[in-house]
N, C-alpha and C positions, 0 to 999 in steps of 0.2 A: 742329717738333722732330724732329729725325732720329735715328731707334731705332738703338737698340747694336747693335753687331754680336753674331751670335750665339758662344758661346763656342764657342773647337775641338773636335771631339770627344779630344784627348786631355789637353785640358786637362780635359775633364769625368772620363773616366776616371779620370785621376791624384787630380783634388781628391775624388773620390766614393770610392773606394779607401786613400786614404791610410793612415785610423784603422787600415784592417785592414793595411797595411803594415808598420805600426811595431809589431801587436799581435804579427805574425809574426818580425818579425827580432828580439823582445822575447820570444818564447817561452824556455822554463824550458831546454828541450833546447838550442835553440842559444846561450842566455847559458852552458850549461858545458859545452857545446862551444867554442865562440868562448874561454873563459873557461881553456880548460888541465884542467876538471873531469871532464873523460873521455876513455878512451883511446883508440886509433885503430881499435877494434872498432865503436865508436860511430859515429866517421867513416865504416868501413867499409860498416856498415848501412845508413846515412844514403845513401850512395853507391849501394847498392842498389835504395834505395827511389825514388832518380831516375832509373835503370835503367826502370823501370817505368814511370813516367811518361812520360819521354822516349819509348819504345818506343811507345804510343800515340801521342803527340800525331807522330812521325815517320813512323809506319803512314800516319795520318793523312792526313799533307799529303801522301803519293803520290795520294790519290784526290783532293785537289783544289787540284793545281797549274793547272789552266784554270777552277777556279771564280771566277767574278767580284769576288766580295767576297775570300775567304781569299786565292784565286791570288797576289795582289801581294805576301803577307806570306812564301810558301814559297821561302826564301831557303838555296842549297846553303850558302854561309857560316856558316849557325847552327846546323847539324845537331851535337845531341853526341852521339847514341848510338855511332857508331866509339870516342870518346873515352872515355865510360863505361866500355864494354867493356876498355878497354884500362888504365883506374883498376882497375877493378875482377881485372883478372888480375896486377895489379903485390898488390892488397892483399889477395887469396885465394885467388892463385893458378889455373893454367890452366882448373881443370876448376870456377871458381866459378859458372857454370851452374846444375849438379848440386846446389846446394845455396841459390840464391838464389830467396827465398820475399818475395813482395810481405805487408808488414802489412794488415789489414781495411781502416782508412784510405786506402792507396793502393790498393787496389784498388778502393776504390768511388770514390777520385778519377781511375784510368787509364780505368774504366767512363766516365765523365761524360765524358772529353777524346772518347774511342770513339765514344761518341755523338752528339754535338758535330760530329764530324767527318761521321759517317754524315748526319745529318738537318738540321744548323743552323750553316752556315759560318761564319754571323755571331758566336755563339758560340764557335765553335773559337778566330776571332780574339783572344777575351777570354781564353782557356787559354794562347792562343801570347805573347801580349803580357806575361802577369803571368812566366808562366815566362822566356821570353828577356831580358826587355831586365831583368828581373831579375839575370837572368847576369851579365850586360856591365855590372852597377853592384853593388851588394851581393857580389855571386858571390866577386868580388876580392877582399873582406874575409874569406869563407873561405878563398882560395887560400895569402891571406898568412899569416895563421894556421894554416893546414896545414903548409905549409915549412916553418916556426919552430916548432913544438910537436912533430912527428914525426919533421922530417927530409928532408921529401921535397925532390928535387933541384926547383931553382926552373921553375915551370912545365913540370917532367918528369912522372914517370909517379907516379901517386896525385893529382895534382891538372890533369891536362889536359883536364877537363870545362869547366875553369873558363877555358882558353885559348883563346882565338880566332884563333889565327893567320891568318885568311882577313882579318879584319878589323882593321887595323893602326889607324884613329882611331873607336874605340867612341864618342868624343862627335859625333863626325858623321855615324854609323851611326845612333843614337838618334835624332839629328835626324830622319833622310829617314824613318826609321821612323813615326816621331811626322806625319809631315805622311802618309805611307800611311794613317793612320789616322783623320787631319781629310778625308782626298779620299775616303772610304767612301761610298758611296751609297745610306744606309737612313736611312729615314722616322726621327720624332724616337719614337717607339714601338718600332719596334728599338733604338735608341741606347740607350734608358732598361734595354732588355733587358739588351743585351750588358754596360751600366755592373753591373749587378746581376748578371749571369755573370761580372765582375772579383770580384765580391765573394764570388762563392761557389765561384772555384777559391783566394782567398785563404784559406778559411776548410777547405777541402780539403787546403791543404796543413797549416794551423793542426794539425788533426785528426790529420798524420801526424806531426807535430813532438809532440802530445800522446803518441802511442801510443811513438815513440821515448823519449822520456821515462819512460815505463813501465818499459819493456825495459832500459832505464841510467840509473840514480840514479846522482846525482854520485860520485865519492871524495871523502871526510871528509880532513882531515890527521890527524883521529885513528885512522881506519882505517888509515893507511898507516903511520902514525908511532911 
């Protein structure tokens, strides 16, 4: 009888991760985001708070672009923090710096990417994957709902985090990505780690979409009305 082949690592990824996929793009903050239920203060914040994020996980990958494992994933292409920066002075103006403040949640989720980075490449990988190739698929469904609810000029400035100009076919990106990450070279004990570091930067970011939610209850029509 000749045994199965073993399954990819990104197809384990992906099928082990999912639940918490859909728990995240199903959170309360981004259905009235997504939904028209709040205004662009909201988005603003939100935009912030991946300021921070990004900021780590791109500190990051300077210290291990010759690392074995991570190296093949630190791709200049993906980098968004220029982009960020550049959202975030179209939606707060030059000096928004001076006044952007990471929530608890993100900060003990930039903490873990920091980490990650420093002590456990293999790890970083699972930060970098849920965050990026996130981008380049879901991301799109905020960009477009950005332009249409606010205003902002299509793929200009307030929503160029979400553009990838460097990368003109994201489904074939995602492809060589996805096989980067079946050619990895860790034992099935790492694997099992890093699937369970997918799960717990999903559940990091979960935690900042909670705390956003806090800070912006939806608009009522009867409030406005």
């Amino acid at each position: 009888m000749t045994p199965s082949a073993p399954t990819p690592f990104s197809t384990l990824i992906r099928t082990a991760s999912q639940q918490q996929h859909v728990e995240a793009e199903n959170s309360t903050f981004m259905g009235d985001l997504l939904g028209g239920r709040l205004g662009v203060a909201a988005y603003a914040r939100y935009t912030e708070q991946l300021w921070f994020v990004y900021r780590a996980l791109e500190e990051g990958a300077r210290t291990l672009v010759d690392d074995p494992v991570a190296g093949p994933f630190i791709r200049p292409e993906l980098m968004r923090t220029a982009a960020l920066a550049r959202d975030l002075a179209h939606l707060r103006g030059p000096d928004w710096r001076d006044t952007a403040t990471p929530l608890p949640a993100t900060t003990a989720y930039a903490a873990r990417v920091t980490e990650c980075a420093r002590s456990w490449p293999a790890g970083y990988v699972a930060h970098h994957y849920t965050r990026y190739l996130g981008d380049l698929s879901g991301g799109q469904i905020i960009r477009d709902r950005a332009e249409r609810t606010w205003g902002f000029a299509r793929r200009g400035d307030g929503v160029r985090f979400y553009v990838f100009e460097e990368i003109p076919n994201p489904a074939a990106f995602k492809r060589s990505y996805r096989e980067l990450l079946d050619a990895v070279r860790v034992d099935e004990v790492e694997r099992r780690r890093v699937v369970e570091e997918c799960g717990r930067a999903f559940a990091m970011n979960t935690a900042v979409f909670g705390e956003l939610a806090e800070e912006f209850p939806p608009r009522r029509e009867a409030e406005v009305g």
